[in-house]
Backbone bond lengths (Angstrom), bond angles and torsions (degrees), N, CA, C in turn:
res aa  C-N    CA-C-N  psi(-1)  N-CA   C-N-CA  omega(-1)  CA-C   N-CA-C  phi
1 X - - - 1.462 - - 1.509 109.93 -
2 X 1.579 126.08 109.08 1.164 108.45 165.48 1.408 120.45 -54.60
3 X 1.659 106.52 157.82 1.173 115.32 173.83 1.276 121.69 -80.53
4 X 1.773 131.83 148.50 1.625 128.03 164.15 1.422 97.20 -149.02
5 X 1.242 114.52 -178.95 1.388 118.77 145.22 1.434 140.13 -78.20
6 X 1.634 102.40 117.64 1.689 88.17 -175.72 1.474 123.77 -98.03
7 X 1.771 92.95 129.35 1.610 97.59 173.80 1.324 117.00 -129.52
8 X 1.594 108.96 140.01 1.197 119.38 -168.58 1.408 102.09 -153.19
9 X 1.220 123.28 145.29 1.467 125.17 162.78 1.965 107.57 -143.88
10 X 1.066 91.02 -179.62 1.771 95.44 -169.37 1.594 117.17 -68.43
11 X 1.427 126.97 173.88 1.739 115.24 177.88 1.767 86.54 -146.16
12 X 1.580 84.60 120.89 2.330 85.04 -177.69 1.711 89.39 -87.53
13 X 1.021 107.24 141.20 1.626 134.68 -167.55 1.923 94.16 -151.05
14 X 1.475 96.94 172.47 1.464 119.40 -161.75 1.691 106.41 -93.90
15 X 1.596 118.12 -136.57 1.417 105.72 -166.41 1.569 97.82 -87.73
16 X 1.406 123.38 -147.29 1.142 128.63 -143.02 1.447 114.08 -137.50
17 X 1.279 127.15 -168.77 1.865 129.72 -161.83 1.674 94.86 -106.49
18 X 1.403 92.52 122.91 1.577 91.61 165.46 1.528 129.15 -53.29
19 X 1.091 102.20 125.67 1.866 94.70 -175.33 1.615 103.17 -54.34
20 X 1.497 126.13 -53.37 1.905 106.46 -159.23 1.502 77.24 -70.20
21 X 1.555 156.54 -68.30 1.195 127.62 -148.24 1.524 136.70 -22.53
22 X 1.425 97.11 -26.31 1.818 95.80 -175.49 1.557 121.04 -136.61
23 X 1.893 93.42 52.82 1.768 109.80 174.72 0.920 89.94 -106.78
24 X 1.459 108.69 173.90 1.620 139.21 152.81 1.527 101.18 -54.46
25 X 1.288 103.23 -83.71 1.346 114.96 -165.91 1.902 121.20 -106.35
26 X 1.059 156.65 157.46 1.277 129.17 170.62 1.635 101.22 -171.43
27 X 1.244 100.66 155.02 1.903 104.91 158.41 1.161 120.94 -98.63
28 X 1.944 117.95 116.85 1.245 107.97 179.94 1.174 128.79 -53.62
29 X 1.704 109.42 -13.05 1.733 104.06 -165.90 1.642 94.04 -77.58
30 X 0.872 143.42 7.85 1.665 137.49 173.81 1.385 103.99 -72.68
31 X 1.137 133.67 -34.63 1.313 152.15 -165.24 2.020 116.09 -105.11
32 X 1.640 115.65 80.33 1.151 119.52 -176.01 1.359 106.99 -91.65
33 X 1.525 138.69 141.35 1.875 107.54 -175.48 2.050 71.60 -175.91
34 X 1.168 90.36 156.72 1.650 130.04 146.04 1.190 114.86 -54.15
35 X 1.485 119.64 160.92 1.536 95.34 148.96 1.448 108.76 -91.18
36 X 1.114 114.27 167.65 1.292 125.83 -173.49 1.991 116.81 -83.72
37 X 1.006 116.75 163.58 1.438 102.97 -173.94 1.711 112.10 -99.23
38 X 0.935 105.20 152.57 1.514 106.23 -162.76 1.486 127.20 -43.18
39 X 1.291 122.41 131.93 1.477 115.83 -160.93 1.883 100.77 -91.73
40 X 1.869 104.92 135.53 1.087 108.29 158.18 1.785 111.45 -125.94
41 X 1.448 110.11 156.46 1.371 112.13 -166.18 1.459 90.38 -121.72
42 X 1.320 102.09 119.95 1.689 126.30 -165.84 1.747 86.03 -89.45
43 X 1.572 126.98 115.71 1.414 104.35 156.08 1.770 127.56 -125.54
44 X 2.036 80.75 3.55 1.532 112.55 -176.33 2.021 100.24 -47.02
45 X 1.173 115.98 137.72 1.508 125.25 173.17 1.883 102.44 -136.80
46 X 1.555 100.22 31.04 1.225 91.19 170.02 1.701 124.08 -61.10
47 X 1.687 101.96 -57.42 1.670 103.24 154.84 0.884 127.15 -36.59
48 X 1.613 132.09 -48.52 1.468 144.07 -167.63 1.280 112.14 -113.96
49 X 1.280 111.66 72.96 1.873 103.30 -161.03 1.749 109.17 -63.03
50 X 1.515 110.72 -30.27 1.477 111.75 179.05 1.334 133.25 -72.73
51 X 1.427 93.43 -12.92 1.388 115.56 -172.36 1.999 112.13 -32.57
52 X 1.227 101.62 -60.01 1.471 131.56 -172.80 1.418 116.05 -89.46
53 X 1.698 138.43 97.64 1.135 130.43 -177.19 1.687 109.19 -107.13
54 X 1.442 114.12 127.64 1.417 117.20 170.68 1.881 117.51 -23.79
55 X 0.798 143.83 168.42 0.989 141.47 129.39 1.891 118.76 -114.70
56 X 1.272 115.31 132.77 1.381 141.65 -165.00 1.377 84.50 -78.72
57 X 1.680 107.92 145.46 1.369 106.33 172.78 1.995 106.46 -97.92
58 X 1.377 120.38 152.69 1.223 113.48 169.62 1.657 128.53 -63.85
59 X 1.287 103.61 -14.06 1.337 107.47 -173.68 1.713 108.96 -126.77
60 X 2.150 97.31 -126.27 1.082 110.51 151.86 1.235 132.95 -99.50
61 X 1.627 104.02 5.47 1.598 91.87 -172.53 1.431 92.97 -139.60
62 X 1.130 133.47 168.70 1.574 131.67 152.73 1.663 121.06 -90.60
63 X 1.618 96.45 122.24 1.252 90.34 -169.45 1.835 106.66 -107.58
64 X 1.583 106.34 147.40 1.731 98.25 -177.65 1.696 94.06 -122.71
65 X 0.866 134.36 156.48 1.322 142.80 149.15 1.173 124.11 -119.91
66 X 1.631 121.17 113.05 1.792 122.81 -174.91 1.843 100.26 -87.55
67 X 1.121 103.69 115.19 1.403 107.34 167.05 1.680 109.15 -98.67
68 X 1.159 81.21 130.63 2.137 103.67 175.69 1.185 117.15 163.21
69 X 1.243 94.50 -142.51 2.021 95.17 -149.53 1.925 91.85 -115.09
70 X 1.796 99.52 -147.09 1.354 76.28 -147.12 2.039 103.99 -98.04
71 X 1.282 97.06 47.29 1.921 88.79 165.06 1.469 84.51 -113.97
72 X 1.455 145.89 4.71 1.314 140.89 166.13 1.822 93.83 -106.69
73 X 0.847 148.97 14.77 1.572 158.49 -163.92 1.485 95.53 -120.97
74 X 1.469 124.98 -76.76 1.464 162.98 -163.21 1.267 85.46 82.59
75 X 1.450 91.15 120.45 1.435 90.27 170.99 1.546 107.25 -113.49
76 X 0.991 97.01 143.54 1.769 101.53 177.69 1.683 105.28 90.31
77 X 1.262 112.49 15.70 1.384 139.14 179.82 1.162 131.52 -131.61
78 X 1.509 95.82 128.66 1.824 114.34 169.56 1.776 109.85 -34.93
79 X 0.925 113.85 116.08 1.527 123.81 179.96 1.804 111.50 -30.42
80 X 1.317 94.13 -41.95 1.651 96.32 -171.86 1.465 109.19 -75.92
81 X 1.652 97.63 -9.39 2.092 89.27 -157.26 1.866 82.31 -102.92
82 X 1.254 122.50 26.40 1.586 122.65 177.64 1.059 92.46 -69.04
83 X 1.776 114.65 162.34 1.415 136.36 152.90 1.996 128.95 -26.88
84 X 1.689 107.32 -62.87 1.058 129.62 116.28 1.644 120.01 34.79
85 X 1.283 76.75 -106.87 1.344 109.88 -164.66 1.163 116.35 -69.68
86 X 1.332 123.81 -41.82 1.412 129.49 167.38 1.774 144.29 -60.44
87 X 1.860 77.52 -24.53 1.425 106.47 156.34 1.146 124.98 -60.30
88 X 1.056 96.62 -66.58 1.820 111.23 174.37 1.907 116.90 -51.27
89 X 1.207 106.93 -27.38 1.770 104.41 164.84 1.313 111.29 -84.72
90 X 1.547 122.01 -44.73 1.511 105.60 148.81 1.386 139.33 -17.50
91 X 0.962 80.95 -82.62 1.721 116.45 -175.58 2.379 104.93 -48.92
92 X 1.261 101.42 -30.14 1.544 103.26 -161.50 0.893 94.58 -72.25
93 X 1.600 140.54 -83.04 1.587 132.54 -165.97 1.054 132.09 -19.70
94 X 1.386 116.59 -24.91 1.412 117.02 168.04 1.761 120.11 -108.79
95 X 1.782 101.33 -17.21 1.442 94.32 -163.39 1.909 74.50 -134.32
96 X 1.193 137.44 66.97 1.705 141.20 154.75 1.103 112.53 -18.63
97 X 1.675 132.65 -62.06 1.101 136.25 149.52 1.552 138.03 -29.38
98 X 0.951 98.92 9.16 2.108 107.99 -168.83 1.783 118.49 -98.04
99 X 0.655 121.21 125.26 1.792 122.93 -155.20 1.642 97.83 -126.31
100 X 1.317 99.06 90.81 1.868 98.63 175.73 1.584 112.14 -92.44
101 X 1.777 106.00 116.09 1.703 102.17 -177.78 1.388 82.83 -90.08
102 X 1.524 100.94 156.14 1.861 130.51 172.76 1.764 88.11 -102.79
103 X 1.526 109.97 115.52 1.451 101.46 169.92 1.581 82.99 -137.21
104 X 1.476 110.91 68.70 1.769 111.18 162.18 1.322 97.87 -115.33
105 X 1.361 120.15 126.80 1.278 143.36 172.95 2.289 109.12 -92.95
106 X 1.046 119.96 68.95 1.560 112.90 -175.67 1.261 131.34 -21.86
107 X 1.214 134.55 111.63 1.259 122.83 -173.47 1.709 105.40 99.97
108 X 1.229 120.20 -10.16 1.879 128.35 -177.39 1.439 99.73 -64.28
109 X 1.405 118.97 128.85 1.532 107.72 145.08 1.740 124.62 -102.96
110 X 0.965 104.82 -153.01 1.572 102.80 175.04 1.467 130.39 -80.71
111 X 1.208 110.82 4.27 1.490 124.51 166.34 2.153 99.22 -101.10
112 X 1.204 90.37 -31.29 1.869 81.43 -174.02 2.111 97.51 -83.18
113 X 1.399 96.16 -6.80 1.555 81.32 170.71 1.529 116.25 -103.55
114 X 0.990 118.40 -38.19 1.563 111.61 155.06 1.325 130.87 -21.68
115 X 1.553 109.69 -70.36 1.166 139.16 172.61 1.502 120.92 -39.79
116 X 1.806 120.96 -33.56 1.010 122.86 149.15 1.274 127.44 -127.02
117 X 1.692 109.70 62.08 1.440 112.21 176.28 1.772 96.63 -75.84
118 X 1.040 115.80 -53.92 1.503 110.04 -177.19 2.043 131.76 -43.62
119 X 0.869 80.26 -25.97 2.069 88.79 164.55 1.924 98.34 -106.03
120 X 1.256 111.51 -34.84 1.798 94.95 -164.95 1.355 112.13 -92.29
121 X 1.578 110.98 -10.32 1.704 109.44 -172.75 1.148 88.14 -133.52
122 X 1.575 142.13 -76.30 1.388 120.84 -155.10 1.406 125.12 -61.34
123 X 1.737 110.33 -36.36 1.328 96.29 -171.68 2.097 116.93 -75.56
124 X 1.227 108.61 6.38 1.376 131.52 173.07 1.729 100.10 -51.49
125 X 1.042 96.09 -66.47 1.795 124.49 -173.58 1.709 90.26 81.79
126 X 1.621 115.32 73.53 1.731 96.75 170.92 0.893 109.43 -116.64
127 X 1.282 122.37 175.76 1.692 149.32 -153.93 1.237 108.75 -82.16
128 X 1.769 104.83 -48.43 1.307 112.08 -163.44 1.569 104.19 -129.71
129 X 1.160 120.31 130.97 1.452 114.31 166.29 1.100 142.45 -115.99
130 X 2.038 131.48 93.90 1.251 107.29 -135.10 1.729 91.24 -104.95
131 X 1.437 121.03 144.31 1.256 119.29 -166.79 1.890 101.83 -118.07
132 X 1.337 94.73 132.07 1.629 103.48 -169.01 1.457 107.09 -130.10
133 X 1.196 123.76 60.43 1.338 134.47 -173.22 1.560 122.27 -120.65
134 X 1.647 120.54 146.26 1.100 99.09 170.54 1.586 103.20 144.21
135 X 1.337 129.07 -42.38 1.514 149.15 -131.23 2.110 87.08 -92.11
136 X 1.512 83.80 -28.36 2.011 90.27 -165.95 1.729 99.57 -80.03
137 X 1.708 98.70 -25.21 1.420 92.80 -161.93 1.769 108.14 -61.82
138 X 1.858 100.37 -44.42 1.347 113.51 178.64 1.792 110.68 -45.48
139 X 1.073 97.67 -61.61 1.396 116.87 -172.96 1.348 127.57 -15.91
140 X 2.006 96.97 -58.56 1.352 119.04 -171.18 1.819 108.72 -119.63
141 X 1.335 92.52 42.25 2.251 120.63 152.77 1.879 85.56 60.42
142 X 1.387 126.59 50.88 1.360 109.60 158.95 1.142 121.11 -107.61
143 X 1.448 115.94 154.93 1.668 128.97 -165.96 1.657 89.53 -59.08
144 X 1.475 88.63 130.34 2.126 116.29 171.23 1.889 103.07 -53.85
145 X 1.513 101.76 -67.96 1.303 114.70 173.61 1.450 109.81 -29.68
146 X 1.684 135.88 -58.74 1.380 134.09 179.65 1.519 113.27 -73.85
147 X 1.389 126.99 4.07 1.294 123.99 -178.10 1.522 107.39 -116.60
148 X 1.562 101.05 -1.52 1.825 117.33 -178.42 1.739 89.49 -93.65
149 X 1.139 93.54 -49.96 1.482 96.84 -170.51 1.938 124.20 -60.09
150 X 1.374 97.41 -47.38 1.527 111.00 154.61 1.676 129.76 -31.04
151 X 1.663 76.38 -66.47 1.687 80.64 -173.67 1.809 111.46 -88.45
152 X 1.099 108.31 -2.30 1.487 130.74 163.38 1.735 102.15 -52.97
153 X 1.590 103.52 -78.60 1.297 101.12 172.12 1.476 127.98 -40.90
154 X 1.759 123.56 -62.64 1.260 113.66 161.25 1.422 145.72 -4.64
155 X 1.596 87.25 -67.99 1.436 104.87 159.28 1.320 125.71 -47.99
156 X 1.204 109.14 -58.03 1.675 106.65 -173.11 1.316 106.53 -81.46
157 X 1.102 153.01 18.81 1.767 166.36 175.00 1.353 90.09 -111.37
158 X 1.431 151.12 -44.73 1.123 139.15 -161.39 1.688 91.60 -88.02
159 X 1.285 120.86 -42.53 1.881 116.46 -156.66 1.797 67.78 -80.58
160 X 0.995 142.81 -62.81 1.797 123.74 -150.40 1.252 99.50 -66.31
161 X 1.331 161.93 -23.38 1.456 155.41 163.58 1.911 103.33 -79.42
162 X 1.570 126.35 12.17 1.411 122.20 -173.79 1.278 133.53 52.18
163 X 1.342 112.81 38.28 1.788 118.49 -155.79 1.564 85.74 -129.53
164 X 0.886 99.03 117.40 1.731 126.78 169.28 1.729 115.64 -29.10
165 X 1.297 132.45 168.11 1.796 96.86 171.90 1.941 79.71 -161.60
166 X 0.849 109.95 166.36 1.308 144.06 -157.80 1.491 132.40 -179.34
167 X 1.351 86.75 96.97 1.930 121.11 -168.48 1.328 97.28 -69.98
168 X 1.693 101.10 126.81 1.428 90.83 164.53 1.394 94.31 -115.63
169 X 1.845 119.10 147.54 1.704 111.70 -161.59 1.642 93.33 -110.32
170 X 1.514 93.14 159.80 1.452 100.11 161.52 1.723 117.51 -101.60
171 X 1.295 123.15 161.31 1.090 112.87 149.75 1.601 122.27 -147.72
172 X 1.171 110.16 155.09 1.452 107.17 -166.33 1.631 105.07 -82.69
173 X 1.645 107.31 159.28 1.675 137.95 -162.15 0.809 104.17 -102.86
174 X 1.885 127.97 21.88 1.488 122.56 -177.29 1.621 94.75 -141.41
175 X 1.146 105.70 178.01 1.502 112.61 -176.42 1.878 97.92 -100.98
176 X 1.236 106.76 169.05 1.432 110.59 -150.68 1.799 83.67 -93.41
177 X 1.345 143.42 -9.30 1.344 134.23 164.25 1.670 100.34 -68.16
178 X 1.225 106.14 -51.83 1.539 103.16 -160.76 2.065 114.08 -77.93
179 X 1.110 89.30 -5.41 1.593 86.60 170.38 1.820 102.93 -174.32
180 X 1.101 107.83 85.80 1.828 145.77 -151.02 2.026 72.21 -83.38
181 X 1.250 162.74 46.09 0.995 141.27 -143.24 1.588 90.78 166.85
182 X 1.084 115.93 -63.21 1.825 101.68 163.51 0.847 104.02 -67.72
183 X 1.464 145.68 -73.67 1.040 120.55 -164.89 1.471 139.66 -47.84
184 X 1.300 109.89 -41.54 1.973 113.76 152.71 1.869 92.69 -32.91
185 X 1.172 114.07 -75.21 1.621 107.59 -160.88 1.535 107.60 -55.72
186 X 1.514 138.43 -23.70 1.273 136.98 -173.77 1.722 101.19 -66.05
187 X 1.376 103.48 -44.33 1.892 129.97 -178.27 1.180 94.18 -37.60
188 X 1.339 123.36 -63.93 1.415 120.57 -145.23 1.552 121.75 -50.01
189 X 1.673 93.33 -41.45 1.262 99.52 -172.36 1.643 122.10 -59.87
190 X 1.384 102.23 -75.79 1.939 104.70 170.06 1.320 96.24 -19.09
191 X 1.541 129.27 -74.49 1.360 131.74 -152.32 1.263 114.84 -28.68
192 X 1.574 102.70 -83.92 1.953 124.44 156.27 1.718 92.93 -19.22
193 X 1.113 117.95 -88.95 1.518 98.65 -164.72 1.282 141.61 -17.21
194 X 1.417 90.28 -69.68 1.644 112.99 159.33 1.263 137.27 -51.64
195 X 1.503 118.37 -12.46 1.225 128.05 -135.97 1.736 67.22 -124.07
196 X 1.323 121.58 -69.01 1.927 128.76 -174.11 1.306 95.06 -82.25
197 X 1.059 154.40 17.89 1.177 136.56 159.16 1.761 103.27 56.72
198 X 1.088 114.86 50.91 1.468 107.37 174.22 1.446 115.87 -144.14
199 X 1.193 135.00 157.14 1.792 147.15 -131.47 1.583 78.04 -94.01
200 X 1.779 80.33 143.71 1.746 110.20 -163.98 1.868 97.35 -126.66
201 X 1.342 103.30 114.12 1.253 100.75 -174.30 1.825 109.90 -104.20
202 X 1.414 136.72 119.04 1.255 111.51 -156.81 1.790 85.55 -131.99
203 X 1.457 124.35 177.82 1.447 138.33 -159.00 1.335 134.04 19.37
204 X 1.483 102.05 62.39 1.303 127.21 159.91 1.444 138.90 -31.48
205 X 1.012 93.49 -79.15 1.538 114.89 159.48 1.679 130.90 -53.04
206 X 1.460 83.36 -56.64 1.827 119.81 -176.57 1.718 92.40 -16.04
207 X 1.401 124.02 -76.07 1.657 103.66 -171.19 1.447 133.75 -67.41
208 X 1.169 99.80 24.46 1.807 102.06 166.09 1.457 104.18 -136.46
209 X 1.183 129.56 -7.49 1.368 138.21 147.08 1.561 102.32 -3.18
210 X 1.593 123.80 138.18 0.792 112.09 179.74 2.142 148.77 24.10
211 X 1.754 96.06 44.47 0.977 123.81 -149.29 1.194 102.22 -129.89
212 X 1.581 137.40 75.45 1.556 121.98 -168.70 1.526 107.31 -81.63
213 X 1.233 113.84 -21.00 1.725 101.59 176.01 1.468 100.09 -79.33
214 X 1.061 155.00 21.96 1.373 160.22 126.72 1.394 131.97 -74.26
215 X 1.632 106.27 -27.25 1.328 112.59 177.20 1.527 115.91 -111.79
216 X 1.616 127.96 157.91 1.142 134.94 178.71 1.371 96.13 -77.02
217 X 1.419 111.78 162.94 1.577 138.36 -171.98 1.134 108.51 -30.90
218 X 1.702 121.87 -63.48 1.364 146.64 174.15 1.369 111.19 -43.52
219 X 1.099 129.03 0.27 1.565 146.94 167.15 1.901 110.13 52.20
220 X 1.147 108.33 23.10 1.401 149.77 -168.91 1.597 117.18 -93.27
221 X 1.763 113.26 -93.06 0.750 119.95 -163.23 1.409 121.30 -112.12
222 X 1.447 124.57 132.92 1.152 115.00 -153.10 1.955 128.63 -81.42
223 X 0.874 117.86 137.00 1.661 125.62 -168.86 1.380 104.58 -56.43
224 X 1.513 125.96 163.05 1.387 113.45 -169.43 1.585 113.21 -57.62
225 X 1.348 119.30 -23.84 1.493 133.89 -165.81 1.341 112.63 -70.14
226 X 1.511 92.47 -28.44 1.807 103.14 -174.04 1.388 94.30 -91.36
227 X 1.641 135.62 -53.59 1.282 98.18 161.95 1.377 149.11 -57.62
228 X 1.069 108.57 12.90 1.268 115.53 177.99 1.682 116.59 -101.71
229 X 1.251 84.76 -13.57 1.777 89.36 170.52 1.609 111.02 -98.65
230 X 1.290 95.61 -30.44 1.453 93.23 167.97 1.887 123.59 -58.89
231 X 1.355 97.41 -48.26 1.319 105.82 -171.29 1.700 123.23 -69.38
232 X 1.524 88.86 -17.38 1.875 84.75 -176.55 2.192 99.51 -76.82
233 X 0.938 120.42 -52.04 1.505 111.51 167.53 1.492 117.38 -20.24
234 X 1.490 102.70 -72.73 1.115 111.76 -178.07 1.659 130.43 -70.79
235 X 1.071 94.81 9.05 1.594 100.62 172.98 1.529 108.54 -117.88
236 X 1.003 117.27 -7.15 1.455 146.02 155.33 1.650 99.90 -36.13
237 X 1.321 91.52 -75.12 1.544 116.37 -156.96 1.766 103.33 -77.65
238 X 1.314 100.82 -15.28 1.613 96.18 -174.98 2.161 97.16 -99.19
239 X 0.880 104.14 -9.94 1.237 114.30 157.91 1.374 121.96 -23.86
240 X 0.994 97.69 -95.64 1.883 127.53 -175.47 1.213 103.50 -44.49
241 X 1.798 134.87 -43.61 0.955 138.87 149.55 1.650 134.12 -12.87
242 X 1.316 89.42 -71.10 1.583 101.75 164.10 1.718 127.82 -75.17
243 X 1.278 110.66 138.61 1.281 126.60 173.89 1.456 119.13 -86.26
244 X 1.314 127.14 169.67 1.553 120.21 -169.92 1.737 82.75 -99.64
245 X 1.763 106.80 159.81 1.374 109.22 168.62 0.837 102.83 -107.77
């Protein structure tokens, strides 16, 4: 890993990623919720001018790698019309130099991303690492605590190699009486933030939410269109991040 300095600080953003949004496979009835109220992504640091520090690229280009499952995969999608990928055409006009790896494995949770941070994130050598994991762990009834702990590690493997990291959170579609169990998993995320001091990316999904001409059949995962609404926010926010070379 070349060496730089790593800087990173947090980004306050709105609610959070639907957990079934980013499985392989899932039952919507696991998932009872409202809709949610409209997501805005706060990235203004006029008050807080420090809030937000560039990150320097190591080379010539800036490289990010999104690790997760498969709405970072696209699943049921043309490779180019991935999450990914769409970022990265975003993202070029201003920053040409920008190299987005797709390291979503479909169906991965936070033990299957751990497990290959070393081929999907380190040997990358990137700048930025945005981590989108978690939605599978809920899904398929595993302890919160081992999916805190997982992506706990991540984190700290990404700050010990100096690569920037950027949480993307989930949050649950139910109220914390009616499923006392997402919400522990919604927790996790802020926590980790706060806890590593590293950028918290939250309502992902949120604008195609309840949106079937946005979503595939499976009422799940979103159609290339919906990523595309997804992705301009979030490249928004990965913005400010980057510095001009």
């Amino acid at each position: 890993m070349k060496s730089r300095t790593r800087k990173f600080l947090p980004i306050i953003t709105s609610i959070g990623l639907l957990f079934a949004a980013a499985c392989g496979s899932a039952d919507p009835g696991l998932i009872d919720a409202p809709e949610p109220a409209a997501s805005t992504h706060d990235t203004d640091t006029e008050e807080n001018p420090d809030e937000l520090t560039s990150i320097a690229p190591q080379g010539d280009a800036y490289t990010i790698v999104m690790l997760g499952d498969s709405l970072t995969a696209g699943f049921g999608l043309p490779q180019a019309q991935a999450l990914p990928e769409q970022l990265e055409r975003l993202l070029e006009p201003e920053y040409p130099n920008v190299d987005l790896v797709n390291a979503g494995v479909s169906g991965d949770t936070s033990a299957g991303g751990l497990a290959r941070y070393d081929w999907s994130v380190a040997s990358a050598q990137p700048d930025l690492l945005v981590i989108a994991l978690g939605a599978n762990d809920y899904l398929s009834g595993l302890d919160p605590a081992q999916t805190r702990d997982n992506l706990a590690e991540i984190i700290e493997r990404g700050l010990a190699d100096e690569v920037a990291v950027l949480l993307v959170s989930l949050s649950a579609r139910s109220t914390a009486a009616d499923d006392p169990r997402a919400a522990t998993f919604a927790n996790i995320y802020p926590e980790l933030a706060e806890a590593y001091d590293v950028a918290l990316y939250e309502g992902l999904v949120d604008p195609i939410y309840n949106k079937p001409e946005l979503l595939m059949p499976d009422g799940l995962h979103p159609t290339a269109a919906g990523v595309e609404v997804i992705a301009a926010p979030l490249a928004e926010a990965i913005t400010p991040l980057l510095s001009a070379n």
